[in-house]
Structures are given as structure tokens and as C-alpha cells.
C-alpha positions in Angstrom: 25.1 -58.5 -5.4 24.0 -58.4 -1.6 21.1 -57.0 -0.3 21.1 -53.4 0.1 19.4 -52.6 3.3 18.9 -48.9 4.9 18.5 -49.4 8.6 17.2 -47.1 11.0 19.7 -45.2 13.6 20.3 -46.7 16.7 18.2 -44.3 18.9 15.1 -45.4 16.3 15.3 -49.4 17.4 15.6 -48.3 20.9 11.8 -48.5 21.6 11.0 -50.9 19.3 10.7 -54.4 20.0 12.9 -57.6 19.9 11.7 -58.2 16.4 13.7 -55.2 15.2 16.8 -56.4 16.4 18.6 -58.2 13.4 19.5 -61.7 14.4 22.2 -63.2 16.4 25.5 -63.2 14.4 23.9 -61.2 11.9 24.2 -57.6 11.0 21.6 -55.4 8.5 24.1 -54.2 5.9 25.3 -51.0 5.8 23.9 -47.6 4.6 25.4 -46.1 1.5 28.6 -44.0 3.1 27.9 -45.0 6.4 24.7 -42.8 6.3 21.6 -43.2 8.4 18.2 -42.3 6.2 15.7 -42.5 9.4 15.8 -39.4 11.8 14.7 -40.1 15.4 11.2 -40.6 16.3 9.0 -38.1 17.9 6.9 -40.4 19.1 9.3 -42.9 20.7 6.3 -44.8 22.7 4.5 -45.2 19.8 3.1 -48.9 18.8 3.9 -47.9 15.2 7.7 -48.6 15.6 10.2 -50.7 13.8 8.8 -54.1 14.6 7.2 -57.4 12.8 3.6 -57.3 12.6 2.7 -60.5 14.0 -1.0 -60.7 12.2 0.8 -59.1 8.7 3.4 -62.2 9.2 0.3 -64.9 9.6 -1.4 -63.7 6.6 1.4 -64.4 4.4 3.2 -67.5 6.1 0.0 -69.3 7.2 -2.9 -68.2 4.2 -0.7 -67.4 1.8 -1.3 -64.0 0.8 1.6 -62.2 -1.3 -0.5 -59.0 -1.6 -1.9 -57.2 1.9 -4.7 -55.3 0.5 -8.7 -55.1 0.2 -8.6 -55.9 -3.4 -11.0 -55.2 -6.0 -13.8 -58.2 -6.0 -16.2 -58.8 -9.7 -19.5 -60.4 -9.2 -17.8 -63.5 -10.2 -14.9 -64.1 -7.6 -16.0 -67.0 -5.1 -16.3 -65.7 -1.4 -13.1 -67.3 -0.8 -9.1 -66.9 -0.5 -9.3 -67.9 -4.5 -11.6 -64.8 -4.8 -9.8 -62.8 -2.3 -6.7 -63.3 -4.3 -7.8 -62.1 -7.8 -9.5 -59.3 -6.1 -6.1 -58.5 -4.8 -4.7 -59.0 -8.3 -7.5 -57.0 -9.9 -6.5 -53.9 -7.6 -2.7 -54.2 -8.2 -3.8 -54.3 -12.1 -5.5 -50.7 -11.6 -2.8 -49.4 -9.8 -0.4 -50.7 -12.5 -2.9 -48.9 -15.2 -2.1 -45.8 -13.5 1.7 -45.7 -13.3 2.5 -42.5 -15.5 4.3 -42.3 -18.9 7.8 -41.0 -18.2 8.9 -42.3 -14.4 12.2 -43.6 -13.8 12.7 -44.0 -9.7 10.0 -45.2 -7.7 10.1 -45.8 -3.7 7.4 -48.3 -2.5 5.9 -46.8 0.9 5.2 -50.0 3.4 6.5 -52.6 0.2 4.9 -55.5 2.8 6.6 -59.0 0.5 7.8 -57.2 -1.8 6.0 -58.7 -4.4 4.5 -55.2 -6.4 7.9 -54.0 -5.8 9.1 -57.0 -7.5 6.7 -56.5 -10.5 8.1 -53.1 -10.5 11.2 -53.8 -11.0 10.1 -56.5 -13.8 9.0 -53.5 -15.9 12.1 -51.7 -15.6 12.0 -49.3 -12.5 14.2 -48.0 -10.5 12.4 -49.1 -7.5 13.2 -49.4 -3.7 11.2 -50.8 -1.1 10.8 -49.2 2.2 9.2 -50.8 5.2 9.0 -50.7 9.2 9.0 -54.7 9.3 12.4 -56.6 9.8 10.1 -59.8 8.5 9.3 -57.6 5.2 13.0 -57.2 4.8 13.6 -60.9 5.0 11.1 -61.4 2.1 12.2 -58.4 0.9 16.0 -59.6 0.4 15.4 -63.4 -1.3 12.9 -61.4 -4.4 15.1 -58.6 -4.8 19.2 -59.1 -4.0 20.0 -56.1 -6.0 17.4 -53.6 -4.7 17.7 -51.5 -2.1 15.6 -51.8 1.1 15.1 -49.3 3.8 13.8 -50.5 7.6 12.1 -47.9 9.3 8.9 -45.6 8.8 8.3 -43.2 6.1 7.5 -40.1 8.6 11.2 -40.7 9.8 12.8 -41.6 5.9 14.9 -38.9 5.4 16.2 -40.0 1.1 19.6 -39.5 -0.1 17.3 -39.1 -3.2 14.0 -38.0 -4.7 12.0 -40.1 -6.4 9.7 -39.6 -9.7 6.9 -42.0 -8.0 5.4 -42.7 -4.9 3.7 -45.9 -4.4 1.7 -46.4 -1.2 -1.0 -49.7 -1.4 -2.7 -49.3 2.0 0.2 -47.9 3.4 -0.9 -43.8 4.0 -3.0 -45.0 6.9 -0.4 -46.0 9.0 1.9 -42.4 8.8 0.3 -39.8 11.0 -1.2 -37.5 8.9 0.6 -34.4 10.5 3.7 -36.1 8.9 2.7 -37.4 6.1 3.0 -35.0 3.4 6.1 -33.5 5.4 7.6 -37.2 4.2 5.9 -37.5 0.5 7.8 -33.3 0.2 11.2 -34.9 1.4 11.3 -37.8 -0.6 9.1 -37.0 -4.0 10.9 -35.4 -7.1 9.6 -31.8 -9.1 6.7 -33.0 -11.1 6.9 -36.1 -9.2 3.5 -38.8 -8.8 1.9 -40.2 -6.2 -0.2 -43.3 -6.6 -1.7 -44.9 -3.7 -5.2 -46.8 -2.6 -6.3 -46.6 1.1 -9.5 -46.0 3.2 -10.3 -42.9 4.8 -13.2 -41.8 7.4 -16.0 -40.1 5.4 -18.6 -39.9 8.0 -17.0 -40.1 11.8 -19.6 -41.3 14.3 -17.3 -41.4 17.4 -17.1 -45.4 17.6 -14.0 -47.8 16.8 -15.1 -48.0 13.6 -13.7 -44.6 12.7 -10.5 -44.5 14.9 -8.4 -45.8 11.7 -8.0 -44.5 8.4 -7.4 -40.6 7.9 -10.7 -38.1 7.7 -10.6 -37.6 4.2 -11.2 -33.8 4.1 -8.3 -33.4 6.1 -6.0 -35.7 3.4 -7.1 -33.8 0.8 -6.7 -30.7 2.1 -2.8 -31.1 3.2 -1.9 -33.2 0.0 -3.2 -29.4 -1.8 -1.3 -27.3 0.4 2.1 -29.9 -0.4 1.0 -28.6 -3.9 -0.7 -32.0 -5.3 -2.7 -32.1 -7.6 -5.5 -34.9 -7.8 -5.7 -36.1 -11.5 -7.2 -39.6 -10.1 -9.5 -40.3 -7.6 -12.3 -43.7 -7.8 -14.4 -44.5 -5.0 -14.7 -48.4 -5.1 -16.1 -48.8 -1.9 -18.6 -51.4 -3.1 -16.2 -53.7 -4.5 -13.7 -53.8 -1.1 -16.8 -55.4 1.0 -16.6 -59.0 0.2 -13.0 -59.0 1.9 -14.8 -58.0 4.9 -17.7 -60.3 4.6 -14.8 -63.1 3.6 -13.6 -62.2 7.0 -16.8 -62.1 8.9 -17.5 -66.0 7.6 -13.9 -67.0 8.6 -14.0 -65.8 12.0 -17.5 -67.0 12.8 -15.9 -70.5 11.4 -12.6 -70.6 13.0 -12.8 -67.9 15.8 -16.4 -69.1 17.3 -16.2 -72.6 16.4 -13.1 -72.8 18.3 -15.2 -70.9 21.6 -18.5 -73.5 20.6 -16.4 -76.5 20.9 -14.5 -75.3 23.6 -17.7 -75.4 25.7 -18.8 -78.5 24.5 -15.7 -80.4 25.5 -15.7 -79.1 29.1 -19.0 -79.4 29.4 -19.1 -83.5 28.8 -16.4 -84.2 31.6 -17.4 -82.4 34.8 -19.4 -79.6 36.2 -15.8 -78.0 37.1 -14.5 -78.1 33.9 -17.8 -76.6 32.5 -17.4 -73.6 34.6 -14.1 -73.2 33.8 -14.8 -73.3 29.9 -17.7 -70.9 30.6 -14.8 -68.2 31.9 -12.2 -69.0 30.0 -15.1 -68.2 26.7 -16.8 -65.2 27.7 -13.5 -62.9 27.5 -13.0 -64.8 24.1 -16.7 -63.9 23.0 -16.3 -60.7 23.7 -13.5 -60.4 21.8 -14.7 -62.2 18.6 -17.7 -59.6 19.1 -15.4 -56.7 19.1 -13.6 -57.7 15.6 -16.7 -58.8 13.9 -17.5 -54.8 14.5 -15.0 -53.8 13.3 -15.2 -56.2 10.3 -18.8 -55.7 9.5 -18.8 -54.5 5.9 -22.2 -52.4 6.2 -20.9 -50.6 9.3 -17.5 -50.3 7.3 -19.4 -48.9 4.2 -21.2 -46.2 6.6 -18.4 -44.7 7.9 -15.2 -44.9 5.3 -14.3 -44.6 1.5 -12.1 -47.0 -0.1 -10.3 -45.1 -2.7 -7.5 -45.0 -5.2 -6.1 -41.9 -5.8 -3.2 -40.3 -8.2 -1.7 -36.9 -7.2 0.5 -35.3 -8.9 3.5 -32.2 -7.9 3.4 -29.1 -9.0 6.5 -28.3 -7.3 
């Protein structure tokens, strides 16, 4: 059976980029009865469109990473991508210990490989996989051939279905949070579950450091008025860090060893050259200063929560 893939309407792919566009001499299947599931965007100039992540793409084709999440480290994982990918595993495991007794349907908000979607359907799920990122799609189509797929964003999904489950691994942060729970009404079924893990802003202090992940008084407060119910909620803040530490040693490796040997070089052949290097660095400096900020784990750990959460619907 071919891959079942929901696109977005035409007026959604508009603003995105060329990414979006299927390839030459290709053409995304199409929706069930010639339907369109995505409504147009009300934010059309948005950098959240339909679109590959280029960064998203690198961590999976270049280090290898099936799963996209913090992950849940033990004082015995090496500081490395070994360690980084049981953590992964280990959070994926707690979400699976979660699932509850008597779901059928499931819908995997921002599926990224496809690969929990995969062990979804393993166990038996009527799962689909939903996801902004033609490059997800791709991935999405060689695991799961008979699984449907839909390409766009879950603020525009508009479901020919509801679904028992809602499963969103990082993936809440990236819907605005106006729209969010507009989406998880549309698309979750009576009694329905949602399951997700995500960081969210606990203590704002006005820097960069706070401008992504939702203020988590606010979440709470519009998952209870979409009549949630939190049965789950585990802070495990402490054992997200190492990813960010992991990070820290990587770019100080990679990213200012590159900018260190940059200098070097230019600087052994002329006086020219060494001024050039010295420009062409600084703006690089800068920049590897700016991320390590925004990597820094205790900075991380001062303002945000990392949480995993299960709601459920009383409606």
C-alpha cells in the first residue's frame, strides 16, 4: 500500500519555502476524498511554516539521532551521543509507561522520523503521524507505507477524525499557545488522552533564555479551561541537563576550535590574512557566545521546567 500523505492546501505552501514544494515530477498523494485537513494560516509570515528544518535534518542525517528530544540521562550514561541516546531511549520508555489502558487511535503531534510512531504502530495502534517537515515525510513514508501522514501544522490540522490519544514529544512548544488547545479540542476524542513532554518558562527574566517554551501557568491554565484534567505531571529537570552540557562540550570542540584554528592559519601566512581571519572570527565568536547562552544548562535550569505531563478529557 502507498503512502498516505495529507498535504496542506495550496494557499498554506504559499509562504513557505522551497523545501515544501514536493519534488520535480513528484506529487504528495492525495487526501482522502480529495479533502484538504489544514485550514489557511493566520500567520502567513510566520517562520513556523511548512518547511524542512535544516538543523532537525543535520541531527538525524549527520549524528545520527532517530529520536529529537532532551532525554532522560542516569548517573551512568557517558557525556556522549552513546549517553545522549539512551537518555533519549529512557524518555521514550516513560512516555511508553504512560500510554493508557483502552486507546485505539493515536495522532503523533510533530512525529519528527517517525520512529515513536513506528513503535506505536508495533504495539498495535491506530497511529498517524503529523508533521510541518516535507523531510519528516520522506522518513516518514520508507518506516511506515501504510500509515497515514499529514504535512502541515497542528494549529491549522483540521481531522476528518478524533483521536483517543494525543502524543506530543517536544512538540507543544512549537504551536502558539493561543491555538493550541483550540487544535488538541478539534482533533482529541470524548475521554480522550494527552501525553506529551516539553519545557516550559517557570521563572521569566526578560532575556533569550525565556523567549521559547510556553509560561507554564498559562499552559496549565488553558489545558483546564479545554476541560483537561492533569493525572500526570513529573518535573525531571535535573536529568535533561547533561544534553545541554553534551552540547556546551561539542560546540566549544567543533564550533570554537574551528574559529581558534581559523586564526592560527591566517595568522602564519601574512599580516593581511591575519586581519582578515581576525574579522571574519569576531562575528563567529559572537555567535558561538550567543548559543552557548542559550545552551547553558544552569541558566536553562533557572528559568524553565522540563516536564512530562498526561491530561486527560472530560469532555
Amino acid at each position: 500500500m502507498s503512502l498516505k500523505i495529507v498535504p496542506p492546501s495550496r494557499r498554506l505552501s504559499a509562504g513557505a519555502d522551497a523545501a515544501s514544494v514536493p519534488p520535480a515530477g513528484r506529487r504528495w498523494p492525495s487526501a482522502p476524498q480529495g479533502r484538504q485537513l489544514f485550514r489557511r494560516p493566520a500567520d502567513p509570515n510566520s517562520p513556523r511554516q511548512v518547511k524542512t528544518s535544516f538543523s532537525l535534518k543535520c541531527l538525524h542525517r549527520i549524528v545520527g539521532l532517530e529520536y529529537l528530544n532532551f532525554g532522560i540521562w542516569s548517573a551512568e550514561d557517558p557525556l556522549d551521543l552513546a549517553g545522549l541516546r539512551r537518555a533519549q531511549e529512557r524518555l521514550v520508555e516513560r512516555l511508553f509507561d504512560l500510554l493508557p489502558p483502552g486507546v485505539s487511535s493515536v495522532l503523533d503531534v510533530g512525529c519528527g522520523t517517525g520512529a515513536i510512531t513506528e513503535r506505536l504502530a508495533a504495539l498495535g495502534y491506530d497511529v498517524e503521524g503529523l508533521s510541518p517537515d516535507p523531510y519528516h515525510g520522506e522518513l516518514f513514508a520508507a518506516r511506515l507505507p501504510d500509515r497515514r501522514f499529514h504535512l502541515g501544522r497542528f494549529q491549522e490540522f483540521e481531522p476528518d477524525r478524533r483521536y483517543d490519544l494525543l502524543f506530543l514529544c517536544e512538540s507543544a512548544q512549537y504551536v502558539w499557545l493561543e491555538e493550541l488547545f483550540e487544535s488538541v479540542e478539534r482533533s482529541l476524542a470524548p475521554g480522550g488522552t494527552v501525553l506529551l513532554c516539553d519545557y516550559f518558562v517557570v521563572h521569566p527574566n526578560g532575556e533569550e533564555q525565556s523567549r521559547s517554551g510556553h509560561p507554564l501557568g498559562d499552559f496549565l491554565g488553558r489545558a483546564a479551561k479545554a476541560g483537561l484534567v492533569l493525572e500526570v505531571d513529573e518535573d525531571v529537570t535535573p536529568a535533561v541537563l547533561p544534553t545541554l552540557r553534551l552540547g556546551q562540550a561539542i560546540l566549544d570542540r567543533f564550533g570554537r576550535g574551528a574559529v581558534d584554528l581559523l586564526r592560527e592559519t591566517t595568522m602564519r601566512r601574512s599580516r593581511r590574512l591575519a586581519g582578515f581571519g581576525w574579522r571574519l572570527a569576531r562575528p563567529l565568536t559572537a555567535r558561538l557566545d550567543r548559543l552557548d547562552r542559550l545552551i547553558d544548562p544552569d541558566r536553562f535550569a533557572s528559568v524553565k521546567q522540563y516536564r512530562v505531563m498526561r491530561f486527560r478529557s472530560e469532555r
